[in-house]
C-alpha positions in Angstrom: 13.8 108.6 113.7 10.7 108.7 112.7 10.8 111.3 109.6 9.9 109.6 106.3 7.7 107.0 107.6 4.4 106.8 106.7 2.2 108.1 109.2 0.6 104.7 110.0 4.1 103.3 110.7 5.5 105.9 112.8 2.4 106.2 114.6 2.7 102.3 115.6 6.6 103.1 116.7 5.6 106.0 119.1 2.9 104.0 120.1 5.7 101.4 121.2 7.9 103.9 122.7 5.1 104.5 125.1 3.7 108.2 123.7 -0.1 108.0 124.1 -2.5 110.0 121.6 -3.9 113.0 123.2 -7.7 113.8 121.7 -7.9 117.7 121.6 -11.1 117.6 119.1 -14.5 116.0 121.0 -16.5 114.0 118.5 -19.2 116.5 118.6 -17.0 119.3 117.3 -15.8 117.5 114.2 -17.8 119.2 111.6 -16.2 122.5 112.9 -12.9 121.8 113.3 -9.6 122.4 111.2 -10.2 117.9 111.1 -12.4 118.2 108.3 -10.2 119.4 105.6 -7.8 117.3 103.7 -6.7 114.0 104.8 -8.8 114.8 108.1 -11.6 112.7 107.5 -9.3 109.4 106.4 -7.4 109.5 109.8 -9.9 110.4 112.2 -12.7 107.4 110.8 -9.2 105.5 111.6 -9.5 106.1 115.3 -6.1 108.6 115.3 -8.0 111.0 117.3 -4.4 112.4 118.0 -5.1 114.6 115.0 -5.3 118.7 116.2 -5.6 119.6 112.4 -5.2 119.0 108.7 -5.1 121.5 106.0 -7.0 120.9 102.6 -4.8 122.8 100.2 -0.5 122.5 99.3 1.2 120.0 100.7 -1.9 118.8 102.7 0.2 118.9 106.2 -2.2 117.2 109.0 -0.8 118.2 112.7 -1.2 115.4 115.4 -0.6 115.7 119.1 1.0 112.4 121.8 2.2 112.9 125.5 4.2 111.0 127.9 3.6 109.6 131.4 5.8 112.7 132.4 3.3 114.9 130.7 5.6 116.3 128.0 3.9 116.7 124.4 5.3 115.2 121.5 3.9 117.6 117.6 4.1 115.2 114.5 3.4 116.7 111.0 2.8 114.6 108.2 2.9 115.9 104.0 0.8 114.3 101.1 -1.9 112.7 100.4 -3.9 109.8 102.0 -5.0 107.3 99.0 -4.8 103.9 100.7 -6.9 102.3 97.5 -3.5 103.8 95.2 -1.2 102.8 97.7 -0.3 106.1 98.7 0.3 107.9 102.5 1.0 110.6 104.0 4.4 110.5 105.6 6.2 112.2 108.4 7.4 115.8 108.1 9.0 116.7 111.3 8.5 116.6 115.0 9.6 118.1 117.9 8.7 118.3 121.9 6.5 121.1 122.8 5.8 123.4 125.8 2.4 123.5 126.9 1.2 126.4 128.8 -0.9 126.4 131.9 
């Protein structure tokens, strides 16, 4: 279980498991994506270009996106705030397998 981890740490566990990040943002579209908002910036400069989206208000929930060899797609959502100098991370909301359409 995953939930309640920091981000960083689960991230290294799925990594393990063998789920692979899945880039859905090209690097030329940052500036106009849903990445730029919140804790967007702080995981994307740390290569987790599994990150689909990150919201700048609330609970600051950022939305990140892994497959399988098998193709299925695991959604992780992380709450808080990313302030590595205070020692604080975001950590794992919930996650769950989703469909993806053709």
């Amino acid at each position: 279980m995953i939930t309640q981890l920091t981000y960083h740490d689960a991230r290294g566990l799925l990594l393990k498991a063998g789920w692979q990040p899945v880039q859905t943002i090209h690097y030329n579209d940052i500036e106009n994506s849903d990445i730029s908002y919140g804790n967007g910036a702080l995981f994307w400069n740390k290569g987790y270009t599994e990150l689909e989206s990150c919201a700048g208000t609330g609970l600051a929930p950022c939305l990140f996106d892994f497959a399988d060899i098998y193709g299925n797609h695991l959604k992780v959502v992380t709450l808080g705030e990313e302030s590595p100098k205070n020692n604080i991370y975001a950590s794992v909301d919930r996650y769950w397998l989703a469909c993806e359409e053709l």
